[in-house]
N, C-alpha and C positions, 0 to 999 in steps of 0.2 A: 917173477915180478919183484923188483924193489919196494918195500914197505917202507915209506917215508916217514922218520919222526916229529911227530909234532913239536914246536919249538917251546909246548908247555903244557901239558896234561891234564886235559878238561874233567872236571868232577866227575862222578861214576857216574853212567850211562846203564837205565833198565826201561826193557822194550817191552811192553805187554802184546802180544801176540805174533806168531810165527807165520803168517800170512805174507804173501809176496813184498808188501811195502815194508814191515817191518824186518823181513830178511835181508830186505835189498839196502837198508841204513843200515846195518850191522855191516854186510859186506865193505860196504863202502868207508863207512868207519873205521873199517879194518883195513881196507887200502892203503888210510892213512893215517894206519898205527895206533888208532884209537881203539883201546877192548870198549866189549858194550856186553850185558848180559841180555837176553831174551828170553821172556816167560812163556808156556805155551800151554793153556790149559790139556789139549789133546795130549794122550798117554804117550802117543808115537808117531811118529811121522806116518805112518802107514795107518793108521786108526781110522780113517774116514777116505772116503774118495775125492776127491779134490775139487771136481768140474769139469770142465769138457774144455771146448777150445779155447784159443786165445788170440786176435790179432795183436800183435805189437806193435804199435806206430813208430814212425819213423822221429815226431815230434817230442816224445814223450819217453813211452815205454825204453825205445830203443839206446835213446840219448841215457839211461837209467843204468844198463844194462853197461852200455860200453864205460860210464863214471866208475860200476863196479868190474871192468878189466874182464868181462864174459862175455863180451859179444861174438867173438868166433865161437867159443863152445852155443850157447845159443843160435847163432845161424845152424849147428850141427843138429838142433831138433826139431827144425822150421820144416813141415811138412807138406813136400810140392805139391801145387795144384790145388789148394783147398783154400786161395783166395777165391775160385770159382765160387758165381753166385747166379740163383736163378728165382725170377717169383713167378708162381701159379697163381691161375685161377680156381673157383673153387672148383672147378669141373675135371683139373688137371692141365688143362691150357696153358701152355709155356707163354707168357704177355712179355717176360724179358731175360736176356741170359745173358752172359759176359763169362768167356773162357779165363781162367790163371794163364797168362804168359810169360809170370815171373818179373815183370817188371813194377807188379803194385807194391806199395810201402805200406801194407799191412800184413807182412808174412804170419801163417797162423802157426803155433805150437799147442802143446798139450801143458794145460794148466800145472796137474803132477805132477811133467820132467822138468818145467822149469821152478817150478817148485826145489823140486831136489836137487839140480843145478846150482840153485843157492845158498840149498843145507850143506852139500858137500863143497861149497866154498868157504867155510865159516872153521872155525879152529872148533876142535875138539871140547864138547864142553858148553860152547858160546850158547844153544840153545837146552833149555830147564823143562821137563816135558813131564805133564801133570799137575802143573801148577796153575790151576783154574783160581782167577781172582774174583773176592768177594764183597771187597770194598777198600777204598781211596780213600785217604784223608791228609791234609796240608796239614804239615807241623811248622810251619812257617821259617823263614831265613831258606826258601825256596828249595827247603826239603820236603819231600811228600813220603807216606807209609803208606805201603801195598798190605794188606792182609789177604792170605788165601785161604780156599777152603776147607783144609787141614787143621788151621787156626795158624798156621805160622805169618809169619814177617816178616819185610822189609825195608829198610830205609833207603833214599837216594838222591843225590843228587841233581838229577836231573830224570823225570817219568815223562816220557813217550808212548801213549795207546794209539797203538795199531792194531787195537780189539774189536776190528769193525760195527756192524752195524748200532748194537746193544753194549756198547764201550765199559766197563768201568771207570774208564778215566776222563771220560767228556764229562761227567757232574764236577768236576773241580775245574771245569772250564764255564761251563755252559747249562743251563737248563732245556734245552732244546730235548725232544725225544723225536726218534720215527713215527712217521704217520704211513697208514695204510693207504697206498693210490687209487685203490675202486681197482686192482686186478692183478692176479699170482697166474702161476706157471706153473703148469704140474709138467715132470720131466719125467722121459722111460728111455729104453734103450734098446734097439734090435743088434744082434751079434752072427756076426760070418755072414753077412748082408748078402753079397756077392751071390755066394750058395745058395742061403737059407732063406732070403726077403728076395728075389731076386725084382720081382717088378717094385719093391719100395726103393732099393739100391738104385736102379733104374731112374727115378720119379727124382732121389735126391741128386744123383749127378757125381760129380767128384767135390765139390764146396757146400755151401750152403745151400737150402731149402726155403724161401720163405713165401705160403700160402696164406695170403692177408682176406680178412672181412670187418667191417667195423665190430669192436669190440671183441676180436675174436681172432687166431692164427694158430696155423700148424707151422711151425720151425722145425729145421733139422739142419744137420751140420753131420759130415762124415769124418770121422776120429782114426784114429792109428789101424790099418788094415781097412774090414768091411763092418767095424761100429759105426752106427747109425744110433745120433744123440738127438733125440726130439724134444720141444719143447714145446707145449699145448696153451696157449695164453686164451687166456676168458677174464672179459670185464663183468664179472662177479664182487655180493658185498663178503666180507669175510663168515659171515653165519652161513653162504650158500656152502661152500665149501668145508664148512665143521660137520653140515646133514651126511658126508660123503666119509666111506670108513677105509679112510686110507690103506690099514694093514689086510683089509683082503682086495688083493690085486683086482682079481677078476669084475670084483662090484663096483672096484675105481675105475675100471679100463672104461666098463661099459657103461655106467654114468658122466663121464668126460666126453666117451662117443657121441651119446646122444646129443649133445650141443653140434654135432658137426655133421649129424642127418642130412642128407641129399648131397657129400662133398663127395669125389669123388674116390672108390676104394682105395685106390694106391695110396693115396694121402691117407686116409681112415683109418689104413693096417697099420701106419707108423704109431696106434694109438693100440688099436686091438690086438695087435699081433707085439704088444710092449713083451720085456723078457726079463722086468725087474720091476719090483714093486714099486709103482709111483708113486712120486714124491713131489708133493705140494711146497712148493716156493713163491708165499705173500710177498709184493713187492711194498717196500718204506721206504720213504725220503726224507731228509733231513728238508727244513727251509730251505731255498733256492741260494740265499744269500748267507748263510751261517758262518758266524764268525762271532770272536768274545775278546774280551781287552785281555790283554797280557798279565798270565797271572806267573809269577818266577817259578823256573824249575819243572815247565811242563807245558808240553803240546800236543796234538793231535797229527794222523799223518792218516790218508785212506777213507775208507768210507767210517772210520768211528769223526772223522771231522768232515764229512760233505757228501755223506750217501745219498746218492742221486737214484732216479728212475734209466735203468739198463741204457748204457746209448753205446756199449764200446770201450768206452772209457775207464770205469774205474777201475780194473787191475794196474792200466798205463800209469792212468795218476794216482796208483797208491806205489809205486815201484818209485815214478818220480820224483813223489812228496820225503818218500824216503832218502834219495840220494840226492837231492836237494839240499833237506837237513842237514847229511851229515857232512855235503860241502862246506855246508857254513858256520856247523860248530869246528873243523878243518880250518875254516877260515879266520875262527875267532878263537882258539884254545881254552884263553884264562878269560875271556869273557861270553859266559853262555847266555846270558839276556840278549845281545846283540845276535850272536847266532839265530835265537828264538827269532826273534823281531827282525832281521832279515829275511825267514824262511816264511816267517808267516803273513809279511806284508806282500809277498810275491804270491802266493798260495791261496790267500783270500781270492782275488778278482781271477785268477786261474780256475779256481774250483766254481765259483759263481758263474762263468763265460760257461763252463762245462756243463753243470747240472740246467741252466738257461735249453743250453744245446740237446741234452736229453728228455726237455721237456718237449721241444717240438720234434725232433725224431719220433716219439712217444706217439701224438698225435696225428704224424705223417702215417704212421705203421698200423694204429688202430683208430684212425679217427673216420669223419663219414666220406673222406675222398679217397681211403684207401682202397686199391693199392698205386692207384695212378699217381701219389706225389712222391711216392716210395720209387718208381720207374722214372719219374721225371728229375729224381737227384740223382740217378745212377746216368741217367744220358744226359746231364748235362743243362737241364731246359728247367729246373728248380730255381 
């Protein structure tokens, strides 16, 4: 690929977080010859597990993906068949299923390959690993200083947090914090499914899993091979879940179950028959409408600017928000205000249409006419 010189070299560029969106503005920066640094508080790219699936849309995500010059390597980890999706009853009753035929625009991948897809696009260097920030402050003429946890420093010209949900860099925007929804997900994981779970592997299908009840679901999603990724949703307050002692598996497993007494076992085992310590994930959302007047020298990109309730979306548009930006500082070189204020006057009513949208997903999935409105956007009659 040809790296295009910019016709005048925008102030220094630092990315607080190495998260899909803010890899995906470096890349793209980088397309078009602009260095950028990115901070990563994680030791290693390998330090954590990443997540599970991923659909990519065709509107967003993908559009992100081909701005950063990856979208055949991407297509190369789109994993066939696991648009498949099916909802049960709680009995086990198949109510709706739709096969992968390869023609849906939500191809799925594995969060971690594309993850690395886009570290090993990036120059030697580009990403600072261990550098967990501790606090943000504007020194004004739209320069800001990072301090990390180490006690060291930085200055920059231009700060971009794409430090999701707990941002350091959204308080020099915004006072907004996350609020708890009224309901988390505790996540486990069955492995060699095929083999070893054979009637869960069964139950989940080739795609998707989703057993709805108000306030209440078993999800599953089948991963690279026969990993089976579950996801246990309960509308609990956040004290029910502190009673529960996450580090011994065995006392999670079988307190999670009890909420799902009289469901049917094949779905139960993806809980009981878990094969990694579960792990509780509270859901937060930012306001619906979050947005701050323009302060020089810095923005938000991903859920550290418009953490919504799960709809799909937010890896898309934190990937998007990313190659978005760095279209427009591309577009604007020696003027980064305009960049800023380009990116973010499109981004506002984008991110609002979207968390709006995850708010009644939200309520189709666990509210009291579930799962029939959840059937009725899949055929059509929504």
């Amino acid at each position: 690929m040809n790296t295009p010189t910019p016709t005048s070299t925008p102030t220094d560029i630092t990315i607080i977080g190495a998260g899909l969106g803010g890899l995906t503005l470096a890349r793209v920066l980088h397309v078009h010859g602009i260095p950028a640094a990115v901070y990563e508080a994680e030791p290693s790219p390998t330090a954590r597990a990443q997540g599970g699936m991923l659909d990519i849309h065709e509107e967003d995500g993908q559009r992100a993906l081909k701005a950063a010059g990856l979208f055949d390597e991407f297509r190369g980890l789109v994993l066939d068949g696991r648009e498949a999706t099916r909802v049960l009853d709680r009995d086990g009753t198949v109510l709706f299923e739709q096969a992968d035929d390869g023609t849906g625009g939500r191809p799925e991948v594995q969060r971690g390959e594309l993850r690395q897809l886009l570290l090993d696009s990036l120059p030697a260097g580009t990403v600072r690993w261990g550098h967990k920030v501790s606090r943000t402050r504007t020194l004004g003429d739209g320069r800001h200083e990072v301090t990390f946890a180490d006690g060291t420093t930085l200055t920059t010209g231009l700060l971009v947090g794409a430090d999701g949900a707990w941002s350091r860099v959204r308080p020099l925007l915004s006072d907004a914090t996350p609020a708890y929804v009224g309901m988390s997900f505790v996540e486990t994981y069955l492995f060699d499914s095929d083999t070893r779970h054979p009637a869960a592997a069964k139950t989940v299908g080739g795609g998707a899993l989703y057993a709805l009840s108000p306030g209440k679901a078993i999800a599953a999603h089948r991963e690279r091979g026969g990993t089976l990724h579950t996801y246990l949703m309960l509308a609990k307050p956040q004290e029910w879940f502190a009673d529960i002692d996450f580090t011994d598996s065995a006392e999670a497993r079988a307190r999670v179950a009890l909420e799902y007494a009289g469901w049917a076992p094949e779905l139960t085992a993806l809980i009981t028959d878990g094969e990694t310590t579960p792990v509780l994930r509270p859901l937060n959302a930012l306001p619906v409408d979050h947005r701050w007047d323009r302060v020089p020298g810095v923005t938000l990109i991903g859920d550290a600017a418009h953490l919504a309730l799960p709809n799909g979306e937010g890896a898309n548009l934190a990937m998007y928000d990313g190659a978005e930006l760095a279209e427009a500082i591309a577009a604007h070189p020696a003027d980064i205000e305009t960049a800023l204020t380009t990116y973010e006057q499109a981004m506002f009513p984008r991110s609002t249409k979207a968390a709006a949208d995850g708010n009644e997903l939200h309520e189709m999935l666990y509210g009291e006419d579930t799962p029939h409105g959840l059937i009725n956007m899949f055929t059509g009659q929504a």
